[in-house]
VOGU-3710 file (C-alpha; in Angstrom, 3 decimals, decimal comma):
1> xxxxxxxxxx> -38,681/-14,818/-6,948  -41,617/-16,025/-8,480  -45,100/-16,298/-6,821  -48,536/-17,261/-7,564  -51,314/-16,329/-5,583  -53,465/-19,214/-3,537  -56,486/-18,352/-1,505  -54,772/-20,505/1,402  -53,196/-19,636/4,617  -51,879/-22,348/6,893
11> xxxxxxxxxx> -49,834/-22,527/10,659  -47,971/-25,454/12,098  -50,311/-26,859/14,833  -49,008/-30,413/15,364  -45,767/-31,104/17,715  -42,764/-30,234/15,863  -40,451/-33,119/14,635  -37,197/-32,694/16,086  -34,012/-33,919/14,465  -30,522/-34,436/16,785
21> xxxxxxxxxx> -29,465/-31,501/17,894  -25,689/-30,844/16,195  -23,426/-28,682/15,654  -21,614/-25,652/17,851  -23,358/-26,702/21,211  -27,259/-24,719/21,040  -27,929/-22,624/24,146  -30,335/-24,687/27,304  -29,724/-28,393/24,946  -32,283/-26,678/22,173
31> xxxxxxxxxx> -31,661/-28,657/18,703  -30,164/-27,528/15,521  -33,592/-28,401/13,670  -37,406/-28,385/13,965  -39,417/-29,305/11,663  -43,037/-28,398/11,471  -45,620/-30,917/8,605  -48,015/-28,647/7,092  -49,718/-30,790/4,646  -49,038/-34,302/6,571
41> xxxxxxxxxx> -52,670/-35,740/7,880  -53,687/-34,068/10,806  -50,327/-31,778/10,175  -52,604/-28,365/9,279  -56,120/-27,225/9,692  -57,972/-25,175/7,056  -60,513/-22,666/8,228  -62,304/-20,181/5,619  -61,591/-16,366/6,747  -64,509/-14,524/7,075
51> xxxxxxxxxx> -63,797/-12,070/3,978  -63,223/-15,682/1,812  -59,667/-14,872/1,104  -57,193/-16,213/3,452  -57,443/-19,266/5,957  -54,836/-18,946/9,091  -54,255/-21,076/12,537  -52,405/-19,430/16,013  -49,346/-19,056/16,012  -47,662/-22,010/18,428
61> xxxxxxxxxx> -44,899/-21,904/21,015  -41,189/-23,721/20,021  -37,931/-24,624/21,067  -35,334/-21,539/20,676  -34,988/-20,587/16,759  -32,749/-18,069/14,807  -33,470/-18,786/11,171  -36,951/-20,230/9,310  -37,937/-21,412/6,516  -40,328/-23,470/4,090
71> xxxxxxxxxx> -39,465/-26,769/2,521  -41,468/-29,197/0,293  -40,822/-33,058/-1,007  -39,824/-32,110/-4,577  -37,111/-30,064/-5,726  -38,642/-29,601/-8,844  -42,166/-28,265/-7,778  -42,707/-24,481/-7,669  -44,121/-23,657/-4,121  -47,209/-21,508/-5,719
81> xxxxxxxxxx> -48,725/-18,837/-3,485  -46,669/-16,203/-1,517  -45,284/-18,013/1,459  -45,253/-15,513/4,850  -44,039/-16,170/8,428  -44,377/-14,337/11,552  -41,933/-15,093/15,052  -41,950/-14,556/18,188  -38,770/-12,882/20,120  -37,379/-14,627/22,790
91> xxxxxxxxxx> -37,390/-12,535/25,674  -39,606/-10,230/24,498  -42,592/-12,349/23,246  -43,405/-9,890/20,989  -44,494/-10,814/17,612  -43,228/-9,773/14,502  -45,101/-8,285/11,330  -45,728/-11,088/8,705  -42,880/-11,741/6,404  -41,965/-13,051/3,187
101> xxxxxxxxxx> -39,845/-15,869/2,228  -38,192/-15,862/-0,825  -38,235/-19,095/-3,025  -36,417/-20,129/-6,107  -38,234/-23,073/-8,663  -36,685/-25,885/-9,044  -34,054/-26,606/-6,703  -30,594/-24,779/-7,539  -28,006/-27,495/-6,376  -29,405/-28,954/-10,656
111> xxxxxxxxxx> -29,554/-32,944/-8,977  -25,633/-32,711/-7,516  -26,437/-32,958/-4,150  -28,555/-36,543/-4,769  -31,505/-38,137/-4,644  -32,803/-36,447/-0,679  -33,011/-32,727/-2,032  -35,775/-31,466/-1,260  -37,871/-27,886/-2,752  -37,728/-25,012/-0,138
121> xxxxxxxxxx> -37,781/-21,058/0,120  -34,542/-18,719/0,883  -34,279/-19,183/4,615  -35,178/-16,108/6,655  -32,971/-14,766/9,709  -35,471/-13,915/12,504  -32,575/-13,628/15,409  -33,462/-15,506/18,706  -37,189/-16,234/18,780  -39,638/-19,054/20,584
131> xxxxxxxxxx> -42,857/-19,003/18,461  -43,806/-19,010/15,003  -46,780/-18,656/12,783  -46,793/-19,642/8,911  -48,999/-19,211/6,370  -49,677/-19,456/2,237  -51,682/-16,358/0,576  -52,064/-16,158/-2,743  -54,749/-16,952/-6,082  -54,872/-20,059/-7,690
141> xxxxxxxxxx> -52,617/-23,339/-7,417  -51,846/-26,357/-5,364  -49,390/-26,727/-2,371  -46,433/-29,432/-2,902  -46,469/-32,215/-0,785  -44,284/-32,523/2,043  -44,613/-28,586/2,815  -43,309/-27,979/6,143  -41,435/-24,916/8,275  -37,757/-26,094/9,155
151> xxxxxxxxxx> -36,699/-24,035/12,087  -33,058/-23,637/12,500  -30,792/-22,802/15,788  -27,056/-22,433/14,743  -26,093/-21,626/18,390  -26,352/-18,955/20,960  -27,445/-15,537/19,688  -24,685/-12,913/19,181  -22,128/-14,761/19,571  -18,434/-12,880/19,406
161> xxxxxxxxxx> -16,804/-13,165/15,797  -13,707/-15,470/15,467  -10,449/-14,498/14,638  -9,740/-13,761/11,354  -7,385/-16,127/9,156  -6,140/-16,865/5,455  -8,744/-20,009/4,161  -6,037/-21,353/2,242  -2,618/-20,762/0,635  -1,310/-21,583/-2,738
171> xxxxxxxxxx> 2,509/-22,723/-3,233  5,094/-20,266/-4,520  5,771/-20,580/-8,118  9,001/-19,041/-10,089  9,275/-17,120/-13,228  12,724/-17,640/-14,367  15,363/-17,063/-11,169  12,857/-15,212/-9,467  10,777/-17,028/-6,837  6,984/-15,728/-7,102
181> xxxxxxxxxx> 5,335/-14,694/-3,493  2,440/-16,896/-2,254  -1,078/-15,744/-4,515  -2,709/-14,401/-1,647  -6,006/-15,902/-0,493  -8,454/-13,148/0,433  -8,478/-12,735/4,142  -11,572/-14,488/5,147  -13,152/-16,793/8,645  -12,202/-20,528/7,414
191> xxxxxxxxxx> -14,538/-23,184/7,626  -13,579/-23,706/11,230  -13,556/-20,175/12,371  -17,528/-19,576/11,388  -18,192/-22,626/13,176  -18,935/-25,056/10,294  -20,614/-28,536/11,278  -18,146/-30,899/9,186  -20,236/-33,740/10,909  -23,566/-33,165/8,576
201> xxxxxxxxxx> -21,006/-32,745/5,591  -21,413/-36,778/4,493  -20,270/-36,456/0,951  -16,701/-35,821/-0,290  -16,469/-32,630/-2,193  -16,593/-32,219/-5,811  -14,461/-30,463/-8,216  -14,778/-28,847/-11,323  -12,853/-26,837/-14,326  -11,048/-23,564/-14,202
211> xxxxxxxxxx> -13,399/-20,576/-13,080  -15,259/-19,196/-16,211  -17,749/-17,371/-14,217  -19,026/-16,016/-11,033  -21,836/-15,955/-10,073  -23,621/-13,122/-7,224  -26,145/-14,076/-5,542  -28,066/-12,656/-2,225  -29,318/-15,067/0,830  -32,568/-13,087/0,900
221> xxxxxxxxxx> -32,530/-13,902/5,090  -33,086/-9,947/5,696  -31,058/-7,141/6,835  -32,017/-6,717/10,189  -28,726/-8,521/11,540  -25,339/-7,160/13,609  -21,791/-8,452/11,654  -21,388/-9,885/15,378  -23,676/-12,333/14,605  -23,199/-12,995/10,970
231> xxxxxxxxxx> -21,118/-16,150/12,184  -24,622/-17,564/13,342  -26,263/-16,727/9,974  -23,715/-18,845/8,137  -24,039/-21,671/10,446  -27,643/-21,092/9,981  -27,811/-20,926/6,490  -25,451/-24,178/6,280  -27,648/-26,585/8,691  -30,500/-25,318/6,841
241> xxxxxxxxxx> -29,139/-26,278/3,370  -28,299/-29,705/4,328  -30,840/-30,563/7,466  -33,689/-29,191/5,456  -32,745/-29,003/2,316  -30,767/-32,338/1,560  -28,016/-30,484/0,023  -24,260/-32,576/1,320  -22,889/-28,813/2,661  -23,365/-24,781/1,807
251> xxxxxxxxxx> -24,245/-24,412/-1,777  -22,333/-21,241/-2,049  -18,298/-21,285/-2,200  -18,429/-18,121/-0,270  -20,656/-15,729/2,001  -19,862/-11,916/2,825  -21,737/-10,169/5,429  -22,775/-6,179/5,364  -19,367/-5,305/7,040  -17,102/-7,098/4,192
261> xxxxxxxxxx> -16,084/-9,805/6,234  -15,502/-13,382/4,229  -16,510/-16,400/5,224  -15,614/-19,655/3,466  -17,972/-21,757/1,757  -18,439/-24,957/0,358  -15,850/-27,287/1,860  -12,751/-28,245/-0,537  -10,444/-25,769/-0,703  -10,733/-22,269/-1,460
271> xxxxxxxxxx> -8,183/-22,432/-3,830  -9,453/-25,016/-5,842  -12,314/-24,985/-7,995  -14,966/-26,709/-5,538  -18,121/-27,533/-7,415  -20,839/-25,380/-5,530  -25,088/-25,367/-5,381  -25,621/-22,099/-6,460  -27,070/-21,344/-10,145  -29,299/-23,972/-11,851
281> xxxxxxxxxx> -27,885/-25,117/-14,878  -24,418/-23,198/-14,324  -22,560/-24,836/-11,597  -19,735/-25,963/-13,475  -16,621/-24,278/-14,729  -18,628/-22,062/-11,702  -17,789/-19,792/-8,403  -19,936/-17,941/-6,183  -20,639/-15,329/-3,677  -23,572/-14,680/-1,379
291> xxxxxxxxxx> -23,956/-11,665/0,216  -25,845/-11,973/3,727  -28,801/-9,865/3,430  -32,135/-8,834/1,076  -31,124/-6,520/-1,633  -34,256/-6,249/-3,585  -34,604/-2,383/-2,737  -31,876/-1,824/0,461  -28,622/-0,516/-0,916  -25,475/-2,812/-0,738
301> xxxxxxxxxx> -22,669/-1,902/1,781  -19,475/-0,374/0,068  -17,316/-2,989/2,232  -19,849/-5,620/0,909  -19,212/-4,614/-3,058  -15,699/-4,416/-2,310  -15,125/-8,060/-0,640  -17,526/-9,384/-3,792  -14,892/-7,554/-6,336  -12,139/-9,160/-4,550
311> xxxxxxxxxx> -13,222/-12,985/-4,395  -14,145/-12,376/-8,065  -10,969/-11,255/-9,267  -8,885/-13,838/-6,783  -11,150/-16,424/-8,703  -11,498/-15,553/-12,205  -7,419/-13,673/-11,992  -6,622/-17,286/-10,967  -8,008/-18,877/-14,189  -6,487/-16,298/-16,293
321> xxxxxxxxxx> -10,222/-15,070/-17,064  -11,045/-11,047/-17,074  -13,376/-10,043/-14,533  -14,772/-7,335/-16,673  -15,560/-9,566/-19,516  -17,688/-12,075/-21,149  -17,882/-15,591/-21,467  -20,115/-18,148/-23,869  -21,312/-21,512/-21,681  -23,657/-23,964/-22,461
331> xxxxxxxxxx> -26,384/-24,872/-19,996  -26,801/-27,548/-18,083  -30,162/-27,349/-17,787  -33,136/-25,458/-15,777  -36,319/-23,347/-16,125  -34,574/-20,711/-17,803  -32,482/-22,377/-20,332  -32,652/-25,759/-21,455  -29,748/-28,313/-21,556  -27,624/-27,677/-24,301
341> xxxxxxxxxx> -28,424/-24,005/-24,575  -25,648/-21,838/-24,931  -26,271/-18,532/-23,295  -23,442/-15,377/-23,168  -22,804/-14,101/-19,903  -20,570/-11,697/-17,745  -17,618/-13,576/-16,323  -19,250/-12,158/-13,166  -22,754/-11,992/-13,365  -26,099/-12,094/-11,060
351> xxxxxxxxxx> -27,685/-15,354/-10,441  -31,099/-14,119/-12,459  -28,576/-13,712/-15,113  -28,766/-17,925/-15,157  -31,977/-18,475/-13,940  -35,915/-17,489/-12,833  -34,884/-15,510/-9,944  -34,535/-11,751/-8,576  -31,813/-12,571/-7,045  -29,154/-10,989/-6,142
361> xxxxxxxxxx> -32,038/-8,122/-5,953  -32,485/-5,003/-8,045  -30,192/-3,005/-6,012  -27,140/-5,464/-5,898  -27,804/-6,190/-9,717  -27,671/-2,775/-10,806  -24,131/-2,724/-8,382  -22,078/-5,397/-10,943  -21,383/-2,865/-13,217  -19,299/-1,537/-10,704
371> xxxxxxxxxx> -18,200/-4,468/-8,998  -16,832/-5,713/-12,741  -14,859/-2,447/-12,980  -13,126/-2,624/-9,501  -12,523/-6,484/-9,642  -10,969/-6,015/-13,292  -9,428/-2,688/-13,366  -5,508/-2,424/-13,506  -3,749/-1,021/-10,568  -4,468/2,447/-10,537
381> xxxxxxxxxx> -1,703/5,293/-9,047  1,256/3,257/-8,880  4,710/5,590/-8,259  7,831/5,454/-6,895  8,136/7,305/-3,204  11,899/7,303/-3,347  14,621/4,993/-4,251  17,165/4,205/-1,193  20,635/4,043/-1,517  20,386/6,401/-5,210
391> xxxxxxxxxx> 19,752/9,748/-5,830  17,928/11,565/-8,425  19,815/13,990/-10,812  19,979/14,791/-14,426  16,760/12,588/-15,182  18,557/9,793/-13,655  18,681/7,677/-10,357  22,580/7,279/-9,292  23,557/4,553/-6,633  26,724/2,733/-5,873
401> xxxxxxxxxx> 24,868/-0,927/-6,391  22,350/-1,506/-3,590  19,430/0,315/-4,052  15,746/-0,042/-2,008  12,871/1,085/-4,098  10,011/1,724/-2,291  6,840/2,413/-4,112  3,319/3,019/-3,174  -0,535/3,046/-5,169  -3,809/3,938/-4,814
411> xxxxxxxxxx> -5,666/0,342/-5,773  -6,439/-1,292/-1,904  -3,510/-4,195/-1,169  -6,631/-7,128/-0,360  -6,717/-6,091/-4,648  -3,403/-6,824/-5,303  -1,694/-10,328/-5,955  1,945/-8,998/-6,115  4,508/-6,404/-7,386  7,401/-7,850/-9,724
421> xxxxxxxxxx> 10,492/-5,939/-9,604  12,790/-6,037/-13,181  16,053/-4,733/-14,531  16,653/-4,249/-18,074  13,425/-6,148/-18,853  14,440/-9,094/-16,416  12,103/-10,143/-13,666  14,467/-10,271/-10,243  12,329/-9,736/-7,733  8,665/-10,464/-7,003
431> xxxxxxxxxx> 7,284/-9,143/-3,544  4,266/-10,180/-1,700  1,371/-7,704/-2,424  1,559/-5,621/1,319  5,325/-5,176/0,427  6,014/-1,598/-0,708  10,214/-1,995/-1,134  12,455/-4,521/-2,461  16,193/-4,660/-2,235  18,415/-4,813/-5,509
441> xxxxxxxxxx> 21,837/-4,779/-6,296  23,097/-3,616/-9,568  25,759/-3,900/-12,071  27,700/-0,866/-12,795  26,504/0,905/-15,989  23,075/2,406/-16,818  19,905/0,617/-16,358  16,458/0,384/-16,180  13,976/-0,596/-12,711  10,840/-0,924/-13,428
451> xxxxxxxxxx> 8,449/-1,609/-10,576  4,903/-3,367/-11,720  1,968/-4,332/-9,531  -0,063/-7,152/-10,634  -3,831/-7,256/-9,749  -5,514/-10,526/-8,442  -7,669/-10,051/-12,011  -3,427/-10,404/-13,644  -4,333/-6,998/-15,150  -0,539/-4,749/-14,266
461> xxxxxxxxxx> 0,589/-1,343/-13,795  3,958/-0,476/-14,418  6,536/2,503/-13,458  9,979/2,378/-14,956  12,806/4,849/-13,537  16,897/5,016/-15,475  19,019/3,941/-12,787  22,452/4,070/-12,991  25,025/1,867/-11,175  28,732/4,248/-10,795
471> xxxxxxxxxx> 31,336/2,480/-7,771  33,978/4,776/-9,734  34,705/8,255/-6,748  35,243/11,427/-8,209  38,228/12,868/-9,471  40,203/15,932/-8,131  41,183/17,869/-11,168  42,775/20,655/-8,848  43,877/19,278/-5,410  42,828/20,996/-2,200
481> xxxxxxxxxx> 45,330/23,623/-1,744  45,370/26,909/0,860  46,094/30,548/0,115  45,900/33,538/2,517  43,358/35,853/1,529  41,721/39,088/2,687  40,983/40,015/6,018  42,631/40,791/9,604  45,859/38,760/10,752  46,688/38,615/14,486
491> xxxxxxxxxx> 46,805/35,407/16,507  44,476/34,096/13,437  45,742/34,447/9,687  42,750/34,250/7,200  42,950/31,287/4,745  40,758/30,554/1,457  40,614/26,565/0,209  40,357/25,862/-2,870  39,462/22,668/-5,287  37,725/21,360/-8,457
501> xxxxxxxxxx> 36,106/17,953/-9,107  34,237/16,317/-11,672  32,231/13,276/-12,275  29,868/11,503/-14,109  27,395/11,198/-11,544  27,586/14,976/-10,632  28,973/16,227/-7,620  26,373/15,899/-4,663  28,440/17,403/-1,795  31,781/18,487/-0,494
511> xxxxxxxxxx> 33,054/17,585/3,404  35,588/20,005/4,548  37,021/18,305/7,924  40,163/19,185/10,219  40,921/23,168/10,964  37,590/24,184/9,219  34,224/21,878/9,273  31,494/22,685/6,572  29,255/20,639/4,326  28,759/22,115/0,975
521> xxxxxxxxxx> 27,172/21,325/-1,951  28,777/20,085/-4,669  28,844/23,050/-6,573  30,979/25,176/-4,314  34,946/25,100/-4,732  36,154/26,866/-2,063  35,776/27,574/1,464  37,398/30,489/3,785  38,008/30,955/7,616  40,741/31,931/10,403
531> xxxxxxxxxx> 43,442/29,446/11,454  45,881/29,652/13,972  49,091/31,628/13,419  52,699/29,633/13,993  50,840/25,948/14,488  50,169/24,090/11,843  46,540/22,922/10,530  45,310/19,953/8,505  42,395/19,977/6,068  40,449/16,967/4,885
541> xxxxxxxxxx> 38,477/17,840/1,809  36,117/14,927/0,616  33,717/15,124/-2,660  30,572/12,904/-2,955  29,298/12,018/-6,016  24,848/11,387/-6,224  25,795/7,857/-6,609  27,646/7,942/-3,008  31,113/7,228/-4,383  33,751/9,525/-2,140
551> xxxxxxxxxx> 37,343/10,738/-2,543  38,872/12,919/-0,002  42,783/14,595/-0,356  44,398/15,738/2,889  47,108/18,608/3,583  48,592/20,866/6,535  49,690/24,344/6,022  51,277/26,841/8,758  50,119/30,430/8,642  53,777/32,175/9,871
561> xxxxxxxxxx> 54,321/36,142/10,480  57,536/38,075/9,422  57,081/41,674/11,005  58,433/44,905/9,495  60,861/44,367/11,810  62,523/41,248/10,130  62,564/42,715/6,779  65,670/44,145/5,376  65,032/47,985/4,760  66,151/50,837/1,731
571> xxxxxxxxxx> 65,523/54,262/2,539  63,791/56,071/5,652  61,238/54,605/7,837  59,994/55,372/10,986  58,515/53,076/14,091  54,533/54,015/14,258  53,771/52,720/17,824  50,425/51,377/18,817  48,586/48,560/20,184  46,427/47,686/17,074
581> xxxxxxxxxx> 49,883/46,853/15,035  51,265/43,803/14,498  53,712/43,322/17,906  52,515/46,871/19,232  54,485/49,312/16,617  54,501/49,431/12,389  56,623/50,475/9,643  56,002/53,769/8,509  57,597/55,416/4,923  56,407/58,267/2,485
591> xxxxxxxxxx> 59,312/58,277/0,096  59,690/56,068/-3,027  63,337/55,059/-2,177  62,292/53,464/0,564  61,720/49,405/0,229  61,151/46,412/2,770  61,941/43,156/1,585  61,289/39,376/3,311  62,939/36,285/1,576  60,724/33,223/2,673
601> xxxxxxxxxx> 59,996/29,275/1,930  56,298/28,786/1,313  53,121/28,361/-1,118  51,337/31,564/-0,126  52,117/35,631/0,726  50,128/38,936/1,966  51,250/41,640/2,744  49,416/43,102/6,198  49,481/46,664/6,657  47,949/49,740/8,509
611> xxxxxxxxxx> 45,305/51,326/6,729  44,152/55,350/7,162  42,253/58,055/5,298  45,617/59,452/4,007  47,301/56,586/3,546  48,679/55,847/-0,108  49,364/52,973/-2,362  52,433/50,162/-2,603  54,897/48,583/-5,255  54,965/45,200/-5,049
621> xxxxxxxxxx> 57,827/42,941/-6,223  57,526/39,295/-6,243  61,399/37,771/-6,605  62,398/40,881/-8,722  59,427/40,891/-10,869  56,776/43,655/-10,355  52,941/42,627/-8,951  51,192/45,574/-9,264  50,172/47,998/-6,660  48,122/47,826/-3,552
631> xxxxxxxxxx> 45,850/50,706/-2,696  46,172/50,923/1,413  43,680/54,239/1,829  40,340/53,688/4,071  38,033/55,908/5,170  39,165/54,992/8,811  41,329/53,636/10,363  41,932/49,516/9,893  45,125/47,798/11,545  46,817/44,385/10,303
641> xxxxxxxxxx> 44,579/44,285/7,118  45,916/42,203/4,233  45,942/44,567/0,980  47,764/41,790/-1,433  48,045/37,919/-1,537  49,819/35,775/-3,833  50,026/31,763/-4,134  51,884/29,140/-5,449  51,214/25,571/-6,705  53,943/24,630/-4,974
651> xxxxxxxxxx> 56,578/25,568/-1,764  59,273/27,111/-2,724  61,879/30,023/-1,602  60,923/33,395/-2,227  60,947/36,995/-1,886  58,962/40,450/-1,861  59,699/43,741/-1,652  57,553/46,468/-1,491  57,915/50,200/-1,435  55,606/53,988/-1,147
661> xxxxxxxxxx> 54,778/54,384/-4,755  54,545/58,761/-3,176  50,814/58,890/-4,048  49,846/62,637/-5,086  48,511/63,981/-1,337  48,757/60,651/0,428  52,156/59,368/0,294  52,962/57,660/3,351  52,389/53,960/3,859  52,114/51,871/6,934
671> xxxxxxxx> 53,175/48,634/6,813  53,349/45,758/9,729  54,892/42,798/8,112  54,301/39,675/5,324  52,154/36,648/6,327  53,005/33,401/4,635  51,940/29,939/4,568  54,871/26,703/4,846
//
């Protein structure tokens, strides 16, 4: 702010003018205004100081107080000098250091508030106090008439914060079939939650064009204030605006405190473009912020920089204006830059920027930079988490038809104004910004998802994923069939599955349900285990493509015995007792004109035999045709082991005969009998 030095100094000592006390009911009946006359006859007393540079009076007692400040008759006048204050705590009674009020030359509402406006300094918030003392130091220059202090009590001190609440919403639009989500309205108190006096608001409010800039200003009241009581503040700074300064409401269309939180402005509408009192000569086509607090050389709060970001992009995004850019407007007129003047400016920019002014302060000022880059960067770290109802292989996403992608990023939601959902480059879904899924259903065939987040500033971010729609199962290109296979047969016979599958989407898992229960991936083909000998068991084998698509085949098989004892025999053989044979006793032959034979019905064979550390190997004839032979030596001794299997696609009658091959040194064989499967 500017300042000029007068050798003056100057305290209210006349009775303080009191206006109706309104608003949020003060504390003991105290009013909402007192005004002080400094330069009135009679209003203020000049006395020489004894060093010849500054004249002061006592401080005086007064009515309960939060927020001060200096006013004068014309708008236009500069209030020369350096205009300081000093208050008295309630409570306490102690006395605070002199202070400095800020003040701005001419008046920033530029005439739109009407003819009452009146000059005055940035109000000051001095919390709960009962006294003040005022004075003018300075060099040369003249005081403006009509100077006076205008003490201000919103309400009772500290007083809790109201809820939060949305300030206003905007209706749905559509783009094409798809219905676009609310534009959200940065959470902020409403007019009615701060406590806003609608009854001193006499004037309708006035609009103006789309937002082409905004503007950041700071309310220069000081910093030492609790977010409880920021509420207060804004009440405070509104009845000062328009009890002292003449203004018809808050100049500003918004305030943030130190803690982020937003509090509506100007009345209108936040959603509209409300014509504020903010930046001499730039209200139109004009938005603004003030952030509660002096940031001359105190640094701004990170929740502070981050609320400003967000009401610029919700207001400049809305226009279709970039945050992070620049913007040519002609002036309407002030100290700075006359009417007509057409100065280039950030689309969000301080209010020296526009004006004679150090506002919003050296520290917030040197903070746009980075308040430009958050309000108009794109979403940043947007990925898919996982798409429900598909699953990923090859490259691709595979899904029957309803799919749920759910997505995530790194941007804060309050920056966000929605994510649009489309397939094959068609918008079909647009979800509200603190959505992270939306539900699809797709044709079958391939496609592409593509998930993109819009930012309040319209900039986008977009991930794209193949996706492909398959309600067609897989196909069995070899049926689920049984065979015996190696191991022990007793009360159990061991039995191998088998199967093949194929399909486009890739084989995610096999099912195997009934006599034998296993999940498998969908790689494997074949599954073994014991079932029950003489009952029959049922197998339900189901494949699962990564789409979800199933096909499952069914069957029942009966593992059967047919000891040595059934078979018809050639040659000699001899009963080999013991209680690890099949039926307590085997088969036992050494010479090579010796056979067994079993005639059957079924789909698979093995032959189960005795097996020692001199025992030889086997012929094997399958329905007169020879197999090959079956080596039935181990190095101790193994009863009812299966040496040879053989399977058929499908049942049918058949028979095997076996006999001693005479193996050099180990020709006798032991045999218990032929397992089959009907």
């Amino acid at each position: 702010m500017r300042r000029n030095r007068l050798v003056t100094a100057m305290v209210a000592a006349t009775p303080a003018v009191t206006l109706a006390a309104i608003g949020l009911a003060p504390a003991h009946d105290e009013p909402l205004l007192q005004t002080f006359p400094l330069t009135a006859p009679g209003g203020v007393r000049l006395v020489a100081a004894a060093d010849g540079h500054r004249v002061e009076l006592p401080e005086r007692d007064t009515a309960r107080f939060s927020l001060v400040g200096v006013t004068w008759d014309d708008p236009a006048a500069a209030a020369a000098g350096t205009i300081q204050v000093r208050t008295r705590a309630a409570g306490t009674h102690d006395w605070t250091p002199w202070r400095v009020l800020e003040t701005d030359a001419p008046d920033e509402s530029g005439g739109a508030e009407g003819a009452r406006v009146r000059g005055a300094s940035d109000p000051l918030w001095v919390g709960p106090s009962d006294g003040v003392q005022a004075r003018v130091v300075g060099g040369d220059g003249e005081l403006p008439a009509g100077l006076r202090v205008d003490l201000i009590n919103p309400d009772s001190p500290e007083r809790p914060r109201t809820r939060m609440a949305p300030a206003a919403l905007q209706r749905p639009g559509r783009a094409g079939a798809a219905p676009l989500p609310v534009r959200p309205v940065p959470r902020m108190l409403t007019r009615s939650a701060w406590g806003a006096d609608e009854r001193i608001v006499t004037g309708p409010p006035g609009y103006t064009g789309a937002t082409e800039v905004f503007f950041v200003h700071h309310t220069a009241t000081g910093n030492d204030y609790s977010c409880r009581s920021s509420a207060s503040i804004v009440r405070g700074i509104q009845a000062y605006q328009v009890r002292s300064k003449g203004w018809n409401d808050v100049g500003y269309n918004f305030l943030v405190d130190r803690c982020g939180t937003i509090f509506e402005g100007r009345r209108g509408g936040v959603d509209r473009n409300v014509l504020g009192a903010h930046t001499l000569g730039f209200n139109t086509n004009a938005s603004s912020v003030a952030v509660i607090g002096d940031y001359r050389s105190a640094p701004v709060p990170a929740a502070a920089r981050l609320s400003v970001a967000q009401l610029a992009a919700y207001k400049l995004g809305g226009a279709g204006r970039a945050p992070a850019g620049r913007v040519v407007l002609a002036s309407g007129g002030g100290p700075r830059f006359a009417a007509g003047r057409r100065v280039l400016l950030n689309r969000i920019s301080g209010h020296r920027d526009a004006g004679l002014t150090e506002c919003p302060g050296d520290t917030f000022y040197a903070q746009l930079a980075v308040i430009r880059r958050v309000a108009g960067a794109a979403p940043a770290g947007l990925r898919l988490r996982r798409i429900s109802g598909a699953r990923l292989w090859s490259g691709r996403y595979w899904t029957r038809g309803p799919l749920v992608p759910l997505w995530d990023l790194t941007t804060p939601t309050r920056m966000i104004d929605r994510f649009d959902i489309y397939v094959d480059g068609r918008l079909v879904l647009s979800r509200a910004n603190w959505t992270r899924l939306g539900r699809l259903r797709l044709r079958p065939g391939p496609h592409t998802v593509a998930v993109r987040a819009v930012h309040l500033s319209r900039r986008t971010a977009t991930t794209t994923v193949p996706v492909v729609a398959d309600v067609t199962p897989p196909d069995f290109t070899a049926l689920p069939r049984a065979a015996l296979t190696a191991g022990t047969v007793g009360s159990t016979a061991p039995v191998r599955l088998s199967w093949a599958a194929t399909d486009p989407a890739g084989l995610h898992l096999v099912e195997v349900t009934g006599a034998s229960r296993a999940v498998l991936a969908g790689a494997v083909r074949s599954l073994g285990g014991p079932v029950p000998v003489g009952r029959p068991s049922t197998w339900t084998v189901a494949a699962t493509d990564h789409a979800g698509n199933r096909r499952a085949a069914s069957f029942t098989r009966t593992p059967r015995i047919l000891q040595e004892t059934a078979a018809t025999r050639t040659g000699s053989w001899r009963a080999r007792p013991g209680v690890g044979h099949l039926g307590g006793a085997a088969a036992r032959a050494t010479s090579t004109r010796s056979a067994l034979s079993w005639t059957f019905t079924g789909r698979s064979a093995a032959l189960v035999v005795g097996r020692t550390a001199t025992s030889g190997r086997i012929r094997i004839y399958v329905d007169g045709a020879f197999q090959g032979y079956a080596d039935t030596r181990a190095t101790s001794p193994l009863y009812r082991r299966v040496v040879w299997t053989r399977a058929w696609a499908d049942a049918g009658r058949h028979t095997v005969r076996i006999q001693p091959e005479g193996t050099a040194g180990r020709s006798g064989v032991i045999v218990d009998g032929l397992a089959y499967l009907s």
